[in-house]
N, C-alpha and C positions, 0 to 999 in steps of 0.2 A: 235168893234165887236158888232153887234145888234143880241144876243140871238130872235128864232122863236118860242124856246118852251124850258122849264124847267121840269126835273122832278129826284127825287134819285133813285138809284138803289143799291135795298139789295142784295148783294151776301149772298149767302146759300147753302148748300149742300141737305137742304129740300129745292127744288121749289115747288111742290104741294102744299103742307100743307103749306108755306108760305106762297102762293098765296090765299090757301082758307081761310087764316086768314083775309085777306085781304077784300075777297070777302063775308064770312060771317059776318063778325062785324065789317067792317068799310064802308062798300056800294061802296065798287069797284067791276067792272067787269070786264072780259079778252077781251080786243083788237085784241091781239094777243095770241097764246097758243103755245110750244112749252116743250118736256119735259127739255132743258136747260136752257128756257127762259120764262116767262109772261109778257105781255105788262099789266097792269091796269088802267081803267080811275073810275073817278068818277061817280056817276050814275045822279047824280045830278047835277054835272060842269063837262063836257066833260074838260074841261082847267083846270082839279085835273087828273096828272098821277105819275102811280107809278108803278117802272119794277121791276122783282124777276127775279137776274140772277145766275144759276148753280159755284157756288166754283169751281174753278181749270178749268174751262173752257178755250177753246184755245184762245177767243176772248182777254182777259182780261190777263196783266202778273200773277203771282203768290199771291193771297191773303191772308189776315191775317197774315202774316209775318211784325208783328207793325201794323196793321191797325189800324186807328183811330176808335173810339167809334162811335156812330151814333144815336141821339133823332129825334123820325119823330113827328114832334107834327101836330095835328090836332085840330085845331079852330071848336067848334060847338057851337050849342044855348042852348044847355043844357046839361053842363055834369053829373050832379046830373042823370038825367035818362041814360046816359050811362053807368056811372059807376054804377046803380044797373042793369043795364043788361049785364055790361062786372061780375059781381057777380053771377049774373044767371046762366052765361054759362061758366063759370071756366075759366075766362083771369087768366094770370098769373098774379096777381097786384105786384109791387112792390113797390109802394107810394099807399098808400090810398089818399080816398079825403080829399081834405085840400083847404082851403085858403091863398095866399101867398098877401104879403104886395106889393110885385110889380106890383102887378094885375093882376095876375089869381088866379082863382078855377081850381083845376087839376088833376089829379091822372094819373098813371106812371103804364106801361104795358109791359109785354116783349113777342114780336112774337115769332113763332116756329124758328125762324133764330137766336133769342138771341138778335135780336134789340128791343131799349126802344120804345115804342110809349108812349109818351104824350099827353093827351088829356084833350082841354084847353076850357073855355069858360075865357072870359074877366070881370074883375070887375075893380069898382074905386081902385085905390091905397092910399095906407095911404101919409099922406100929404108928410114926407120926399120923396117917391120915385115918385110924381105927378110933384114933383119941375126938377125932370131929365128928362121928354118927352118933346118934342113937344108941343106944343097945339092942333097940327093936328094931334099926335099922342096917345094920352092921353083916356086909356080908359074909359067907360061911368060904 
């Protein structure tokens, strides 16, 4: 199977406000608009998308019935000024920032849908967890 494009989709019973969580503090824009549906791309990498699609909708079987959990993490170059501007504007935090030994700096957000976002910038690791990458994987 050769995947042409990747991207997750939040079911929600908010699409709006999910979407404009999206579009205000993480720099997606609508593709597409529908009120059971948002297409979002990045504004930055067209090849960064992300769909908001309506709970109980016909397209989709029945959800939340055991649905698994869901962390969307977002890789940037600076989380320190994210996270004092996800503080500015009242993210829901549920991790503050912190430094993790496996290498990230990060802090943990929860959308209007109740999904986590993580958002991550990359550091070195402490020597134990540097011995588990790659070399080409290993961050700097």
């Amino acid at each position: 199977m050769k995947s042409t494009n990747y991207y997750p989709v939040v079911i929600t019973p908010e699409v709006a406000k999910t979407a404009a969580f999206y579009t205000e503090h993480l720099g997606f824009k609508p593709s597409f608009e529908a009120d059971w549906y948002v297409h979002l791309q990045s504004v930055e990498d067209p090849s960064v998308n992300l769909a908001i699609l309506e709970e109980g909708h016909p397209t989709i079987p029945e959800s939340d019935a055991g649905a698994p959990r869901l962390i969307l993490n977002f890789e940037v170059e600076d989380v320190d000024a994210v996270f004092a501007r996800a503080q500015r504007e009242g993210w829901a935090i549920l991790k503050p920032l912190c430094d993790e030994a496996f290498g990230q700096r990060h802090f943990i957000a929860r959308d209007p849908s109740g999904t986590m976002v993580d958002v991550i910038t990359p550091i070195p690791p402490s020597a134990e967890f540097a011995a588990q990458y790659r070399d080409d994987a290993l961050p700097q």
